[in-house]
C-alpha angles and dihedrals in degrees: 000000000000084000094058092042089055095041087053098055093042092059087036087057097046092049085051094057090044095050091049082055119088122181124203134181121208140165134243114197127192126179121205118194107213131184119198088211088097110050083214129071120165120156130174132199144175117227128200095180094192088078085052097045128042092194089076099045090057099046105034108124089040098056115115105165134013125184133202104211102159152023132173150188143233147148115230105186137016119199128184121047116069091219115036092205086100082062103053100093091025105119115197128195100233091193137217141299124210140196140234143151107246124291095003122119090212096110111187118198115249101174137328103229090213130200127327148156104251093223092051088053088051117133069327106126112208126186124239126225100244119220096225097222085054088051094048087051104052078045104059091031087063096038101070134044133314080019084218123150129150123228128206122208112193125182127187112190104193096198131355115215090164124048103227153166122196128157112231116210120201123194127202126195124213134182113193126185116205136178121245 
């Protein structure tokens, strides 16, 4: 009979800290206008999400875990050619981002966008595949105060047979879980 007793307030217990828990999913979304006219494009930012997201700001203290579980990619506009057919079969290495806290030089890999047609990425949302230590890191960045991290976007074109200028959005998905 002690056994029960003990068992119930265990699971009772358990049950108490689960109902105090909300979890909640939300979106942050960054453009980035690019032009292929310098082979080169590198740009780095600082982020306090909790200017982008509510959600953070609200629940800062009573966070106890956040998740990044996706990021994608699409282009949301193409400039410079008046018929996209010559882009058709035009691949483009969209390049890489990249994570750090603030201030520091110690750059962790969080996905390598890869290689796509621009007009198949148009208003066409595609999933990236995420490096989990990159992941880990824009988590943890955003779970505790001041939620700050800097990302860095980097983006090689080998050769440019067209001159043009796209914005890029990238979409990450977090779900945070926080205590009431």
């Amino acid at each position: 009979m002690l056994a029960a007793a003990l068992f119930g307030m265990m699971l009772f217990h358990s049950c108490d800290e689960d109902l105090l828990r909300i979890t909640e999913e939300f979106d942050f979304v960054l453009e980035f206008p690019i032009s292929n006219a310098e082979l080169n494009f590198e740009q780095t930012a600082d982020f306090n999400l909790a200017e982008y997201a509510s959600i953070i700001e609200d629940y800062s203290e009573q966070i106890v875990d956040m998740e990044l579980e996706t990021v994608e990619l699409w282009i949301t506009e193409i400039q410079g050619l008046d018929d996209m057919e010559g882009l058709e079969d035009y691949e483009m290495n969209l390049g890489t981002i990249y994570v750090s806290e603030p201030g520091a030089e110690n750059w962790i890999l969080v996905s390598e966008l890869g290689m796509h047609t621009l007009p198949g990425l148009l208003d066409n949302p595609t999933a990236l595949e995420l490096n989990p230590e990159g992941a880990d890191l824009l988590g943890d960045l955003v779970e505790f105060p001041p939620h700050t991290f800097s990302l860095k976007y980097v983006v090689d074109f080998e050769e440019t047979f067209y001159e043009l200028y796209f914005t890029v959005a990238l979409r990450f998905g977090y779900k945070m879980i926080a205590s009431l």
